[in-house]
C-alpha positions in Angstrom: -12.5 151.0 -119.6 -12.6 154.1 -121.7 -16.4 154.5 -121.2 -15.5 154.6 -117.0 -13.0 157.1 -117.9 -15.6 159.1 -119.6 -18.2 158.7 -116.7 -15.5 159.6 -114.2 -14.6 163.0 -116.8 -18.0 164.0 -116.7 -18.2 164.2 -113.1 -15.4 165.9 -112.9 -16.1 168.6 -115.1 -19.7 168.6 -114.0 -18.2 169.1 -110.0 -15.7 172.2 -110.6 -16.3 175.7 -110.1 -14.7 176.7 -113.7 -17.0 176.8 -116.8 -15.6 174.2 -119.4 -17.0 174.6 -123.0 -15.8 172.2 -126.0 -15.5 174.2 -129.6 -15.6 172.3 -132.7 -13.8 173.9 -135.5 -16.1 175.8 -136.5 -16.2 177.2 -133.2 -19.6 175.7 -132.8 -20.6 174.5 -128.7 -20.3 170.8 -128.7 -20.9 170.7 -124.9 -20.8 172.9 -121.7 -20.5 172.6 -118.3 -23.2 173.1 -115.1 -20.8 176.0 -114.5 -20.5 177.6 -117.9 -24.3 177.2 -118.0 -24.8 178.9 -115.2 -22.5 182.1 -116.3 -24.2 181.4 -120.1 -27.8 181.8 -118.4 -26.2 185.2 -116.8 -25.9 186.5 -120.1 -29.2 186.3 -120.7 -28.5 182.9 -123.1 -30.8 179.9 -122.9 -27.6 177.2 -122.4 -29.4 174.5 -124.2 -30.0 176.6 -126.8 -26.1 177.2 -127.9 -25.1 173.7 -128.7 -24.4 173.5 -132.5 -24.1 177.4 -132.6 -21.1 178.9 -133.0 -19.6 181.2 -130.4 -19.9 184.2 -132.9 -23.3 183.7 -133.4 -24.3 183.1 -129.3 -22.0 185.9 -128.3 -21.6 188.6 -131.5 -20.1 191.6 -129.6 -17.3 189.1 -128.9 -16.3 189.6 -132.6 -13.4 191.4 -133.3 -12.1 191.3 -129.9 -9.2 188.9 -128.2 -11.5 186.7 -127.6 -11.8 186.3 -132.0 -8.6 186.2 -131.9 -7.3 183.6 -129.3 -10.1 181.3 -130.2 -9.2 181.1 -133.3 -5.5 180.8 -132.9 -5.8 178.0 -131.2 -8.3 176.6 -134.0 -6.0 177.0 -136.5 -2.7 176.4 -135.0 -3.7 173.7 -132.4 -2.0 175.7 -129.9 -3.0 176.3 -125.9 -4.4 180.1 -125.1 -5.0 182.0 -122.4 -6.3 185.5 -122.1 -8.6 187.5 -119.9 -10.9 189.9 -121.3 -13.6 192.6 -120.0 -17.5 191.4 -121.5 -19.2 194.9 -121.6 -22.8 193.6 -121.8 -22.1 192.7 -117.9 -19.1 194.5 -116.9 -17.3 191.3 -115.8 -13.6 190.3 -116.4 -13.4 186.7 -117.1 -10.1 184.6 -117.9 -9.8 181.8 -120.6 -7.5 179.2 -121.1 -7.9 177.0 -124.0 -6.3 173.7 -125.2 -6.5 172.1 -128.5 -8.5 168.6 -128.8 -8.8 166.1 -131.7 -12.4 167.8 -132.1 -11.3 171.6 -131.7 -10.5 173.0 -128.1 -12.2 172.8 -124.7 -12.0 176.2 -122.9 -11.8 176.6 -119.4 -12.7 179.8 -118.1 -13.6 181.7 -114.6 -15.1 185.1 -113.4 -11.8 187.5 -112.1 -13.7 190.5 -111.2 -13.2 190.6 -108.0 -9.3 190.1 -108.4 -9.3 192.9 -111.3 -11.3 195.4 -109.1 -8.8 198.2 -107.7 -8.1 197.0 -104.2 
């Protein structure tokens, strides 16, 4: 039963319009979304490439930012996040929500330019 339950999960994640990523805690990709790929491959990142890495290595300018921060908070303290945050490399405001898992936390995220531009 638990393997359906994965299968079914899968699609699911696989299906939505939000990019899921799961963090170890080391903040190293464990997995990622058709989604997140897609915005990952936007960023001019090879999406296969990432697993293993850490989010600080794949995306350095992050460093230092909320996006440090958050991720880490929730690392450390197990707690659910949420931010948004402007990526200068492509001008784009994105939010994040995260929630802890046994392994890390999965972080679900979504492209909010459009809402952030001045109407």
């Amino acid at each position: 039963m638990h393997s359906k339950f994965s299968d079914d999960l899968l699609i699911i994640l696989e299906g939505i319009s939000d990019g899921v990523v799961s963090l170890n805690r080391e903040a190293k990709y464990m997995s990622i979304n058709r989604a997140a790929a897609e915005i990952i491959r936007r960023l001019n990142r090879d999406p296969s490439a990432i697993i293993g890495q850490s989010v600080w290595e794949v995306f350095p300018e992050v460093k230092g930012t909320v996006v440090e921060k958050e991720i880490k908070r929730a690392l450390e303290n197990g707690v659910r996040i949420e931010y948004e945050f402007l990526y200068p490399p492509d001008q784009r405001w994105y939010e994040v929500q995260g929630y802890p898992s046994p392994e890390g936390v999965i972080l679900v995220f979504r492209d909010i330019t459009n809402r952030k531009a001045p109407a």
